[in-house]
Chimera marker file (.cmm) of the C-alpha trace (Angstrom):
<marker_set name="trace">
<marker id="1" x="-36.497" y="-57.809" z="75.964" r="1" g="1" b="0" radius="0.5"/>
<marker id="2" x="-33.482" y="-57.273" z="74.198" r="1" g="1" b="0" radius="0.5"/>
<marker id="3" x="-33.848" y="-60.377" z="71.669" r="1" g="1" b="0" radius="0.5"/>
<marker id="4" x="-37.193" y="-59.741" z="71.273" r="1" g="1" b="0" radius="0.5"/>
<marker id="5" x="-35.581" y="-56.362" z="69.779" r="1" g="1" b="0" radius="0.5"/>
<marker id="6" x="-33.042" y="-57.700" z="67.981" r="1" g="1" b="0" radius="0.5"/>
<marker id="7" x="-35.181" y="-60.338" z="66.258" r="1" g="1" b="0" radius="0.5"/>
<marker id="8" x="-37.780" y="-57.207" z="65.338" r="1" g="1" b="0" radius="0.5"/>
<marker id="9" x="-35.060" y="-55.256" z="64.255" r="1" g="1" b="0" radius="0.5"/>
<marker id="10" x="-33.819" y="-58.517" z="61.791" r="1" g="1" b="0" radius="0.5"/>
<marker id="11" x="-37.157" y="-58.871" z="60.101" r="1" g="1" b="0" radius="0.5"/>
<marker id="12" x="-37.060" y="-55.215" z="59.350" r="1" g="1" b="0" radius="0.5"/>
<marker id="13" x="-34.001" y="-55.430" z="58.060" r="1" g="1" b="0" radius="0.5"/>
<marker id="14" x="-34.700" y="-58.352" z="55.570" r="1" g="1" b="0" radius="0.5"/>
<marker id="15" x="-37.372" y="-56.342" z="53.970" r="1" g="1" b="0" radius="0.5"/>
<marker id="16" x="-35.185" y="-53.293" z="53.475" r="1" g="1" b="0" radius="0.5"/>
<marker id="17" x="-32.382" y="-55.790" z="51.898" r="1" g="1" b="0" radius="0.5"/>
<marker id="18" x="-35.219" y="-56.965" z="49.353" r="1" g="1" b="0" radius="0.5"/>
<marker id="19" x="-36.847" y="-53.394" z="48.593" r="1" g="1" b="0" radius="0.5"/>
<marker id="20" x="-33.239" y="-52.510" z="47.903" r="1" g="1" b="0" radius="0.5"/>
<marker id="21" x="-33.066" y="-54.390" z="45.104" r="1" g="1" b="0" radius="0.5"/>
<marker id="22" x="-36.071" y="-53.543" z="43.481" r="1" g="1" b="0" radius="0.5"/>
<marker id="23" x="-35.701" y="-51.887" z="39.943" r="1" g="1" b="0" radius="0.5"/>
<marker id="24" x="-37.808" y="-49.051" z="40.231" r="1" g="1" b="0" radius="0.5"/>
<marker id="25" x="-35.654" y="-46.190" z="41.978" r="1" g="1" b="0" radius="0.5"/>
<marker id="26" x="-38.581" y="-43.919" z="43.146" r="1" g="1" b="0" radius="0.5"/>
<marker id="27" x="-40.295" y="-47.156" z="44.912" r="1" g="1" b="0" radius="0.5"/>
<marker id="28" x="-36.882" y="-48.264" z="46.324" r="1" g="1" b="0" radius="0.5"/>
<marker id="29" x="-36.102" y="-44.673" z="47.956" r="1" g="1" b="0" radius="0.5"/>
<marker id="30" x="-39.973" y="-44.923" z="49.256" r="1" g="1" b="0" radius="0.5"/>
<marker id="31" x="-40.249" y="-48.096" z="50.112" r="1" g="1" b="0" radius="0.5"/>
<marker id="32" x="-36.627" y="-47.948" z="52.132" r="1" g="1" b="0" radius="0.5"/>
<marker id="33" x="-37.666" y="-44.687" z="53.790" r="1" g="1" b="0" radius="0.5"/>
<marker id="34" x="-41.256" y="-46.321" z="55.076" r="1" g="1" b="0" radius="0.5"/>
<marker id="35" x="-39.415" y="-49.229" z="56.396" r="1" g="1" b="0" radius="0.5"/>
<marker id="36" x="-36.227" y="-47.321" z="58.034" r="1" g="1" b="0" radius="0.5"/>
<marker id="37" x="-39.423" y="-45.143" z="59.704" r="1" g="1" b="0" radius="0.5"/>
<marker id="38" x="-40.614" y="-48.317" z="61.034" r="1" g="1" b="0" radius="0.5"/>
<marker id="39" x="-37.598" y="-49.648" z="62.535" r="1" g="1" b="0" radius="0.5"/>
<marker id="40" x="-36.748" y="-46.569" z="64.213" r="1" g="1" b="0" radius="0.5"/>
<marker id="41" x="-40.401" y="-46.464" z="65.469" r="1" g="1" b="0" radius="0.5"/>
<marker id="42" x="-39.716" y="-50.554" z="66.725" r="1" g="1" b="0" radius="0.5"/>
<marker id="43" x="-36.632" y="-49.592" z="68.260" r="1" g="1" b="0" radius="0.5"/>
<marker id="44" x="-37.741" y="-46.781" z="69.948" r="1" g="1" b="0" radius="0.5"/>
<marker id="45" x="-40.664" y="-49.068" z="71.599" r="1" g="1" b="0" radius="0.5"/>
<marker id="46" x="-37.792" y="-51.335" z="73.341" r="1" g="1" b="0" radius="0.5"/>
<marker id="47" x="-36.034" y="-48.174" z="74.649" r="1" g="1" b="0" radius="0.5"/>
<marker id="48" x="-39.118" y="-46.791" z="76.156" r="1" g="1" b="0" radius="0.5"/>
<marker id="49" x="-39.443" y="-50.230" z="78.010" r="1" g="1" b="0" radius="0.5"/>
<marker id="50" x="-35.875" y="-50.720" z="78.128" r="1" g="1" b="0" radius="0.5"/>
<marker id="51" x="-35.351" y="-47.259" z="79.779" r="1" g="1" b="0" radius="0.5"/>
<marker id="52" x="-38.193" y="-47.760" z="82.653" r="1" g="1" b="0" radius="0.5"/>
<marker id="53" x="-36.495" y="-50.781" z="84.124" r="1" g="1" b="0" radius="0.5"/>
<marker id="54" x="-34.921" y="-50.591" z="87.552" r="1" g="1" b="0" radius="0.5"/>
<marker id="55" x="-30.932" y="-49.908" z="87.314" r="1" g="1" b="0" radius="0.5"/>
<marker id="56" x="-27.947" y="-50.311" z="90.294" r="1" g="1" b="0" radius="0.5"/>
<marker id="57" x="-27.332" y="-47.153" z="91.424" r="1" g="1" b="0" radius="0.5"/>
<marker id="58" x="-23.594" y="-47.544" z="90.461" r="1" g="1" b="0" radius="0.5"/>
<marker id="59" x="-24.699" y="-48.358" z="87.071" r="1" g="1" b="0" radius="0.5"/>
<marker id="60" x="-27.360" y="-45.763" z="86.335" r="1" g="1" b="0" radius="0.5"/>
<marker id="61" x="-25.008" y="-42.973" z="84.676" r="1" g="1" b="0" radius="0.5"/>
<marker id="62" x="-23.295" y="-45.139" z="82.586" r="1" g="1" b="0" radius="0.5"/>
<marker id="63" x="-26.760" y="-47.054" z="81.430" r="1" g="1" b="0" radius="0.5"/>
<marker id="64" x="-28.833" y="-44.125" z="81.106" r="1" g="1" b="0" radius="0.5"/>
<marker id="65" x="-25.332" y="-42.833" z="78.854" r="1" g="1" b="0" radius="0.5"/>
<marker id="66" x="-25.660" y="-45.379" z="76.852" r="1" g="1" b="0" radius="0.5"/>
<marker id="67" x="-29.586" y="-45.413" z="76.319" r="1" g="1" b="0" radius="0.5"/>
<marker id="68" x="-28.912" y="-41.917" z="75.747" r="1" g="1" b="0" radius="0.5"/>
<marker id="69" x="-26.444" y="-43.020" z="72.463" r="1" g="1" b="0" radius="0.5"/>
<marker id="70" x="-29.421" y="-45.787" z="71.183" r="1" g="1" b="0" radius="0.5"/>
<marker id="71" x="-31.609" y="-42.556" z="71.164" r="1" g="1" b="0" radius="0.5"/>
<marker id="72" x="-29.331" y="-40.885" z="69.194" r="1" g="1" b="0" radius="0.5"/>
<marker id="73" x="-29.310" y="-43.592" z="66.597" r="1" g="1" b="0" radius="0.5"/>
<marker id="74" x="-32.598" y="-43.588" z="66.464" r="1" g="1" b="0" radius="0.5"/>
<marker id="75" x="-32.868" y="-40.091" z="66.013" r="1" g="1" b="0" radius="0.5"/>
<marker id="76" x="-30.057" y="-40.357" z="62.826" r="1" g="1" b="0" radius="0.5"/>
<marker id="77" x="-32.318" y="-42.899" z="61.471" r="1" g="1" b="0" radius="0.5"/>
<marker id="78" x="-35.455" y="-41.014" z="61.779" r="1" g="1" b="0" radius="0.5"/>
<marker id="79" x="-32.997" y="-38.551" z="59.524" r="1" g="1" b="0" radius="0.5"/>
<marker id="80" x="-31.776" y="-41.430" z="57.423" r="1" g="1" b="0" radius="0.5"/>
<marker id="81" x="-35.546" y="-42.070" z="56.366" r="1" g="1" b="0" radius="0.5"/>
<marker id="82" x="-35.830" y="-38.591" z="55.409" r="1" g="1" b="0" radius="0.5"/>
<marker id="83" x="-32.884" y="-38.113" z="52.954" r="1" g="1" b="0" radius="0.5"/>
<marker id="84" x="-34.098" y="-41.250" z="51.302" r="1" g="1" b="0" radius="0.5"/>
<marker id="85" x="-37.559" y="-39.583" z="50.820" r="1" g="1" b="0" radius="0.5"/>
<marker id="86" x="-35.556" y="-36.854" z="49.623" r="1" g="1" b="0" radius="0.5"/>
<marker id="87" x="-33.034" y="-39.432" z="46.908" r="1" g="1" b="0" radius="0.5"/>
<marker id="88" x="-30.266" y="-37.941" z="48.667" r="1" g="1" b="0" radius="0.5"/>
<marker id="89" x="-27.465" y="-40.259" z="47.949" r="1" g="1" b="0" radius="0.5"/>
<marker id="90" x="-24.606" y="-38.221" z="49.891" r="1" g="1" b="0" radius="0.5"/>
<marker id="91" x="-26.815" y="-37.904" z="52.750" r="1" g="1" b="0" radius="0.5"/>
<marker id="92" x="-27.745" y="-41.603" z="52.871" r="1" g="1" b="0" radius="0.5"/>
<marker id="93" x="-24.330" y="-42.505" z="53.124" r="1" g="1" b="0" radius="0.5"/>
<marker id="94" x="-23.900" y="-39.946" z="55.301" r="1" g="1" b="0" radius="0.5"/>
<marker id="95" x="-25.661" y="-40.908" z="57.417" r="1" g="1" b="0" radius="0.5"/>
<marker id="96" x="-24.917" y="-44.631" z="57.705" r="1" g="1" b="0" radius="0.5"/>
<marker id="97" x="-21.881" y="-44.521" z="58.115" r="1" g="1" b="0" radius="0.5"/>
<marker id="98" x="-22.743" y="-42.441" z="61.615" r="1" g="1" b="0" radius="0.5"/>
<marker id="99" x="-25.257" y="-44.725" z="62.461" r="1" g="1" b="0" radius="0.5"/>
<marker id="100" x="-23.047" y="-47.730" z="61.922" r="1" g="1" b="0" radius="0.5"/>
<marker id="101" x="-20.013" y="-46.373" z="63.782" r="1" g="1" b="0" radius="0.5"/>
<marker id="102" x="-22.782" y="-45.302" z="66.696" r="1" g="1" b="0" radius="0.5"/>
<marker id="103" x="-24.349" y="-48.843" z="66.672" r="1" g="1" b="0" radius="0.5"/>
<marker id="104" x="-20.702" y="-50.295" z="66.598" r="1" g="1" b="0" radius="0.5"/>
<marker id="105" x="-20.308" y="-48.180" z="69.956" r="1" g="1" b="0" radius="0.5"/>
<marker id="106" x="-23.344" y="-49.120" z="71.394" r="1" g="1" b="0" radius="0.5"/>
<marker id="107" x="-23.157" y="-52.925" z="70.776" r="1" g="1" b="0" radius="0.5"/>
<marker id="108" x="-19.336" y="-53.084" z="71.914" r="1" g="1" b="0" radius="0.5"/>
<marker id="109" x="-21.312" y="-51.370" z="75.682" r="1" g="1" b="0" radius="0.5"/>
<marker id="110" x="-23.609" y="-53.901" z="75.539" r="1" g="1" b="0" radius="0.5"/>
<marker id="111" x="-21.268" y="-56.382" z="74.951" r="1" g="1" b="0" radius="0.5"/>
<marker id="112" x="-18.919" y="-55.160" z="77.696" r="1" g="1" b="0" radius="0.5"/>
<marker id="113" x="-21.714" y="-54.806" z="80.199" r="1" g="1" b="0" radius="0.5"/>
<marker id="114" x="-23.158" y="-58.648" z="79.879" r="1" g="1" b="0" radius="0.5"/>
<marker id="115" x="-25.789" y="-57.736" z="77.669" r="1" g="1" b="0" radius="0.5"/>
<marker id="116" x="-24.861" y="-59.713" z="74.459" r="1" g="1" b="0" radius="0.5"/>
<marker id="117" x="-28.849" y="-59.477" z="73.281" r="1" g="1" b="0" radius="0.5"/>
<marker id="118" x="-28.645" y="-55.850" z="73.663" r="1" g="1" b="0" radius="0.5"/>
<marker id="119" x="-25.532" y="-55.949" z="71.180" r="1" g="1" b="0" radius="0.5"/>
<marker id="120" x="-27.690" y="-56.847" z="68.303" r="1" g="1" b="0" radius="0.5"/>
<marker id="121" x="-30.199" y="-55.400" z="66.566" r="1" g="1" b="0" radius="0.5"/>
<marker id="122" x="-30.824" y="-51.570" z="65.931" r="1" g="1" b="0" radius="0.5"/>
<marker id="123" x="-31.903" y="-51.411" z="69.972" r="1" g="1" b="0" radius="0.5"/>
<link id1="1" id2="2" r="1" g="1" b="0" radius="0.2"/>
<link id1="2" id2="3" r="1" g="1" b="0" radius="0.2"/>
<link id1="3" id2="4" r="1" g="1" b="0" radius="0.2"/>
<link id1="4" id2="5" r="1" g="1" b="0" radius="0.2"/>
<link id1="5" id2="6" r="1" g="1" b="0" radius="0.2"/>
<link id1="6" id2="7" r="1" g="1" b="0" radius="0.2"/>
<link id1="7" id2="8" r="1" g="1" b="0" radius="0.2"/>
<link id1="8" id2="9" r="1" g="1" b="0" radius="0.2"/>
<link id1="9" id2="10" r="1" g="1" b="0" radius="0.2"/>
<link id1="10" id2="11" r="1" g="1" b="0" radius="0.2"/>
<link id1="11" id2="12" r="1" g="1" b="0" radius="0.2"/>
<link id1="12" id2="13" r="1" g="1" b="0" radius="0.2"/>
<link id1="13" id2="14" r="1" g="1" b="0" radius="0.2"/>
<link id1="14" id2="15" r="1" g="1" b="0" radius="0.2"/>
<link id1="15" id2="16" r="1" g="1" b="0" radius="0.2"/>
<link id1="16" id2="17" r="1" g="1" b="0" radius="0.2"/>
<link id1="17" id2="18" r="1" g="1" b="0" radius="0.2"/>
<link id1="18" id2="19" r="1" g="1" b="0" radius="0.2"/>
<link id1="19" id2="20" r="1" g="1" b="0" radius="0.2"/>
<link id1="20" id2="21" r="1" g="1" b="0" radius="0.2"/>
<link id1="21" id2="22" r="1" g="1" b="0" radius="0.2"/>
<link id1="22" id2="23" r="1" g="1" b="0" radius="0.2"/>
<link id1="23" id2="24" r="1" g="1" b="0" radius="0.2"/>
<link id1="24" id2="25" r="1" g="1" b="0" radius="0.2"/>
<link id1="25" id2="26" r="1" g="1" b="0" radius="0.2"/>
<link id1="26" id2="27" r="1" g="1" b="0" radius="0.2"/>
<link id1="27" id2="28" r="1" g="1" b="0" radius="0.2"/>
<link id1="28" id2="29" r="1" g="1" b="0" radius="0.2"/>
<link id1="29" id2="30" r="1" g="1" b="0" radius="0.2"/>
<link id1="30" id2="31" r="1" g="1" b="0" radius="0.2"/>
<link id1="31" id2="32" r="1" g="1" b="0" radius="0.2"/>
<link id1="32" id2="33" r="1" g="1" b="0" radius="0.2"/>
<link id1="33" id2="34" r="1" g="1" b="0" radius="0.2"/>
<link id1="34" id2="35" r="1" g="1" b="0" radius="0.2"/>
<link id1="35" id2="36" r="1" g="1" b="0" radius="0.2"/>
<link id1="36" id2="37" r="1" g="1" b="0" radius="0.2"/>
<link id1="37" id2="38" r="1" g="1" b="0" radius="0.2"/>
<link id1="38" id2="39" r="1" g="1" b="0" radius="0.2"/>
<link id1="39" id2="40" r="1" g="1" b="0" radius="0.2"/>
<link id1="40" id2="41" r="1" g="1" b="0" radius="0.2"/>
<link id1="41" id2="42" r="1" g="1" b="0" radius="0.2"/>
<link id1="42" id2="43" r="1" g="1" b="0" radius="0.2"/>
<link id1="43" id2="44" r="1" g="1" b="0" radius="0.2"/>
<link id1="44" id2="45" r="1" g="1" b="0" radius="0.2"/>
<link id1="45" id2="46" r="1" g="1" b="0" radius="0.2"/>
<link id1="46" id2="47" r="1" g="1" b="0" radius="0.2"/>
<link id1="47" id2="48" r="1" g="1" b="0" radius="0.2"/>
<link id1="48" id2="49" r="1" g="1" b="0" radius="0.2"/>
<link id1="49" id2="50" r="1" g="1" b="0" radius="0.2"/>
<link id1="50" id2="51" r="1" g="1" b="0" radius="0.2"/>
<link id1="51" id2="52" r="1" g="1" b="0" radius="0.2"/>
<link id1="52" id2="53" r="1" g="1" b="0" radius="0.2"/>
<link id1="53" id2="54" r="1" g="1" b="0" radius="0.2"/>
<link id1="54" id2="55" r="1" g="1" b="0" radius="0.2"/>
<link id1="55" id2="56" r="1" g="1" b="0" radius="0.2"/>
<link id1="56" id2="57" r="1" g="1" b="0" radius="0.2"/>
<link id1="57" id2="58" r="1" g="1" b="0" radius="0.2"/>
<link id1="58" id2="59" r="1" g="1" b="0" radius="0.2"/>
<link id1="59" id2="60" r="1" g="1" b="0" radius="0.2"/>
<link id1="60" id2="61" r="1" g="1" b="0" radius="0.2"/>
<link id1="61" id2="62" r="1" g="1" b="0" radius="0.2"/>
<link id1="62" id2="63" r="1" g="1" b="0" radius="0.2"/>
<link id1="63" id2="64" r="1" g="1" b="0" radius="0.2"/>
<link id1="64" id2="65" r="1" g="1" b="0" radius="0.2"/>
<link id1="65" id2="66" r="1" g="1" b="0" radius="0.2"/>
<link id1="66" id2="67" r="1" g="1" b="0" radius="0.2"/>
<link id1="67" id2="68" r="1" g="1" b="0" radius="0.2"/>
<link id1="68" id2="69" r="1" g="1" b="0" radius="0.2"/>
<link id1="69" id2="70" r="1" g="1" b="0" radius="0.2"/>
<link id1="70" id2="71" r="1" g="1" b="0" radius="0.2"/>
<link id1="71" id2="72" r="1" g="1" b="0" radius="0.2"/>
<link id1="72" id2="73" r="1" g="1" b="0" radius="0.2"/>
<link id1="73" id2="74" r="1" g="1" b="0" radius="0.2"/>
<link id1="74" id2="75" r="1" g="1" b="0" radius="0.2"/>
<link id1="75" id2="76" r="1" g="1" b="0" radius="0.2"/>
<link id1="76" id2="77" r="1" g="1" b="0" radius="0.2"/>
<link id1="77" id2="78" r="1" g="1" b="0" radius="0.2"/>
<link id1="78" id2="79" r="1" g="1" b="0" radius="0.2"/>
<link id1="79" id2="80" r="1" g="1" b="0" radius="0.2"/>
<link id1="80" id2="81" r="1" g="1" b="0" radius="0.2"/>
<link id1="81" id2="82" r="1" g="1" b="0" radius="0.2"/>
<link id1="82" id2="83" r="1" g="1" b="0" radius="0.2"/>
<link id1="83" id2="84" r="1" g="1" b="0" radius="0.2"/>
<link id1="84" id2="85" r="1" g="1" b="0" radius="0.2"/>
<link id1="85" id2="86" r="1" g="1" b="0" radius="0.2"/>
<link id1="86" id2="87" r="1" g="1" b="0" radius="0.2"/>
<link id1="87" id2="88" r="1" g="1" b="0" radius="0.2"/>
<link id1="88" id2="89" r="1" g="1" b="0" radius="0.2"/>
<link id1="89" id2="90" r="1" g="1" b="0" radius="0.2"/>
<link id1="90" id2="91" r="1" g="1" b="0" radius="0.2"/>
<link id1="91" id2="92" r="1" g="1" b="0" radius="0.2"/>
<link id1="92" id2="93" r="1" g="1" b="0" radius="0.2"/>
<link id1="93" id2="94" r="1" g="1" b="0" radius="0.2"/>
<link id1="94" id2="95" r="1" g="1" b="0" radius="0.2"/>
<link id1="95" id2="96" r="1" g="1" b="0" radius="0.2"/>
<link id1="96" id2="97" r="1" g="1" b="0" radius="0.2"/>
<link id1="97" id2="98" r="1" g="1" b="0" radius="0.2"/>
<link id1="98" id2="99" r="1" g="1" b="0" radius="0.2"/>
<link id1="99" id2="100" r="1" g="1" b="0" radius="0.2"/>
<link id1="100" id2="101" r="1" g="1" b="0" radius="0.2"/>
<link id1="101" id2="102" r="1" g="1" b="0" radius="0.2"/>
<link id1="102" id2="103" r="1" g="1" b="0" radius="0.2"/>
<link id1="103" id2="104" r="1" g="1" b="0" radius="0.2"/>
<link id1="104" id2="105" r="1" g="1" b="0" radius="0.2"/>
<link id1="105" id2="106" r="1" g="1" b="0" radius="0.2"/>
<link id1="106" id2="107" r="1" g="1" b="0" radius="0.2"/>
<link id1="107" id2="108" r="1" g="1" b="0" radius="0.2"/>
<link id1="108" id2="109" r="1" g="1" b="0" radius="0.2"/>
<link id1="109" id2="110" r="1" g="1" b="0" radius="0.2"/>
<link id1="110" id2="111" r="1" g="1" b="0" radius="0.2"/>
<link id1="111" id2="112" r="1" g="1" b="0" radius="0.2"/>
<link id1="112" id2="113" r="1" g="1" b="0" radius="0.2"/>
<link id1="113" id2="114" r="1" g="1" b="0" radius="0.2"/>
<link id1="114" id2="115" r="1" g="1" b="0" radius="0.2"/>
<link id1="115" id2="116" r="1" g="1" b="0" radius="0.2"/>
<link id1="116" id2="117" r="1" g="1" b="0" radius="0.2"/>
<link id1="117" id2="118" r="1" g="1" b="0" radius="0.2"/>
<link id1="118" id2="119" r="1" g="1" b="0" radius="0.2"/>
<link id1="119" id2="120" r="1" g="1" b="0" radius="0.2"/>
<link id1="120" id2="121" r="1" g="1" b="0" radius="0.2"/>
<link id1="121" id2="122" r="1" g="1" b="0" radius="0.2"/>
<link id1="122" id2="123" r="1" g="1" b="0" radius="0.2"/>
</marker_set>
């Protein structure tokens, strides 16, 4: 499930590294924002699924923890989309640099835990 994420997650993230570029500024802010939407909306899929699956007991604080955190990424992208609707430079960064330092966490779990697909990706 996870690479199935992660490999989402990269084709998302191509196509906000080319509508980056564009020269227009209003269709760049728009066009990131739908496509930061989306990938929060993708990721959020995988977590529903990914939080329904059957857990050790002796694992189930720690996973449902760190499902907890991917939620909360999702969440600051969902808010990541919206200051880029809004051309908010200072928030964008902002922002990223939460998300990144939460997906950091979050993939270094995953990592930890034996779940190396889990570790990439925005899920």
């Amino acid at each position: 499930m996870c690479r199935q994420a992660a490999l989402a997650d990269g084709a998302i993230a191509a196509r906000i590294g080319i509508a980056q570029r564009g020269n227009d500024p209003a269709a760049v802010y728009s066009d990131v924002a739908a496509l930061v939407r989306r990938r929060a909306a993708t990721a959020q899929r995988y977590l529903n699924r990914l939080d329904t699956l059957t857990v050790p007991d002796d694992d189930r604080d720690r996973l449902k923890s760190w499902l907890a955190d991917r939620r909360r990424q999702q969440d600051l992208t969902l808010q990541l989309a919206a200051a880029f609707v809004a051309q908010s430079d200072t928030r964008i960064s902002t922002l990223s640099q939460e998300i990144d330092a939460l997906a950091s966490q979050n993939a270094a779990f995953a990592t930890r835990y034996g779940l190396p697909e889990c570790a990439k990706g925005a899920t």
